[in-house]
C-alpha positions in Angstrom: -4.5 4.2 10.3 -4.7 6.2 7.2 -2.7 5.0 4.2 -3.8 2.9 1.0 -4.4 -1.1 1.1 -2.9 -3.6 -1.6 -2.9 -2.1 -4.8 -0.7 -1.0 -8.4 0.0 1.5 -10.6 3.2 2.2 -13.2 6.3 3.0 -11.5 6.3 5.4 -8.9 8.1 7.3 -6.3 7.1 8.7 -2.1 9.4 11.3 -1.0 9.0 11.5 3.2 9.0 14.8 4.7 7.3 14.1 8.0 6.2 11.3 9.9 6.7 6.9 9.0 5.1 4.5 6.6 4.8 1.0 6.6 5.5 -0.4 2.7 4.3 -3.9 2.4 5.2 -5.1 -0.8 4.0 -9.0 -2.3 6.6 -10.7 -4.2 6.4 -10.7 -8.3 6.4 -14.4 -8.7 3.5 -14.9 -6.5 1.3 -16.7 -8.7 -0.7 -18.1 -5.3 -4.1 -15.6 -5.6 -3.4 -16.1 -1.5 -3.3 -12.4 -1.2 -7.9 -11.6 -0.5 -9.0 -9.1 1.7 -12.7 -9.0 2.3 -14.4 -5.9 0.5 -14.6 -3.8 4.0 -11.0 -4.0 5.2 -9.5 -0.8 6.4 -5.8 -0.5 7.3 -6.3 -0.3 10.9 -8.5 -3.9 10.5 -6.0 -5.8 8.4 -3.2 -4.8 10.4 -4.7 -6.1 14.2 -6.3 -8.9 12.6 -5.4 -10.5 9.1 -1.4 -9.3 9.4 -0.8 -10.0 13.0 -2.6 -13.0 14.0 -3.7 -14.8 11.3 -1.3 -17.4 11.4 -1.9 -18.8 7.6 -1.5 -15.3 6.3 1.6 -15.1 7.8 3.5 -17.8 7.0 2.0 -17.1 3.2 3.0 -13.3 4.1 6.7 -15.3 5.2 7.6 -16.2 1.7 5.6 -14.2 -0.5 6.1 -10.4 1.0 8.3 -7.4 1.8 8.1 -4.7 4.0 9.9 -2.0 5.6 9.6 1.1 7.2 10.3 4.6 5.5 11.8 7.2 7.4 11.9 11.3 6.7 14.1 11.6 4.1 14.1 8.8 2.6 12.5 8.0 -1.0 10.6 5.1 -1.9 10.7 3.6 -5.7 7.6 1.3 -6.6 8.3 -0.7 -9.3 5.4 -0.9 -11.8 2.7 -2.9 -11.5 3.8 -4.2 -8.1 1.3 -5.5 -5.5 2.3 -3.2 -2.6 0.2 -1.3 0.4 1.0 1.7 2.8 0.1 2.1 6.2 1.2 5.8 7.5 2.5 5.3 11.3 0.8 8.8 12.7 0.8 11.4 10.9 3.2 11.8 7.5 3.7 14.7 4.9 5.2 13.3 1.9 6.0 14.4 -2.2 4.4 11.9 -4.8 5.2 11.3 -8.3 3.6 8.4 -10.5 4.2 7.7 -14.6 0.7 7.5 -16.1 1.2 7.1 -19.9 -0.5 8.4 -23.1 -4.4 8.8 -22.0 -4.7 7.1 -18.8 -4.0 10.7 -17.3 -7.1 10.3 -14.8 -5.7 9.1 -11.8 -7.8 6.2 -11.1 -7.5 4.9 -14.4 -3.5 4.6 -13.7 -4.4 2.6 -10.7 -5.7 -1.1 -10.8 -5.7 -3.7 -7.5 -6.7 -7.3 -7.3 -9.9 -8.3 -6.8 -11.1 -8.7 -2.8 -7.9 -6.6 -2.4 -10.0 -4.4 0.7 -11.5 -1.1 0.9 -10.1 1.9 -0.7 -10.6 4.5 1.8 -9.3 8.3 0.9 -7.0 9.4 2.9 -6.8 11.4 5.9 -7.4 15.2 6.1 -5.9 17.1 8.2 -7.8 18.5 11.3 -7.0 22.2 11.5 -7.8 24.1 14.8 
């Protein structure tokens, strides 16, 4: 599963051309710090483990998160600064756009994600035959 695991950035915006994603998106009022991955979580990892049979992480999951599926055609608005992941279903071709302010410019400045949030892994290239 390629995609990008709990993290935030200012407000932002996936336009889906191709393919599904999974948004999972943790509540603003959660205050709980229940939300910790360990360091070398990948997508596929969290999602057969952690998200569907941990049973404490998801009755947490029950009242502090949001998810839903995006379907081609369909834009997503992030809110800024919220806790959210993205889990592509298969393969997905999407259009991007994220505010980044005065100097933080540099893309991973824009970004921040809680600590023991899991691994960052770069996405997916294509495999052209």
């Amino acid at each position: 599963s390629s995609g990008m695991l709990f993290h935030g950035h200012d407000a932002a915006w996936c336009a889906l051309l191709f393919g599904r994603k999974r948004w999972l998106m943790l509540d603003q009022q959660d205050t709980s710090g229940e939300l910790t991955l360990d360091a070398d979580t990948t997508n596929h990892k969290f999602m057969v483990t952690k998200y569907t049979h941990d049973e404490q992480f998801r009755r947490y999951w029950g009242k502090a998160g949001w998810e839903c599926v995006q379907e081609p055609g369909e834009l997503m608005y992030t809110p800024a600064y919220i806790t959210h992941a993205v889990i592509n279903i298969g393969e997905t071709i999407g259009i991007v756009g994220e505010k980044c302010t005065g100097t933080l410019m540099r893309r991973a400045e824009c970004q921040w994600r809680p600590i023991h949030a899991g691994a960052r892994r770069p996405r997916q290239r294509l495999k052209m035959d």
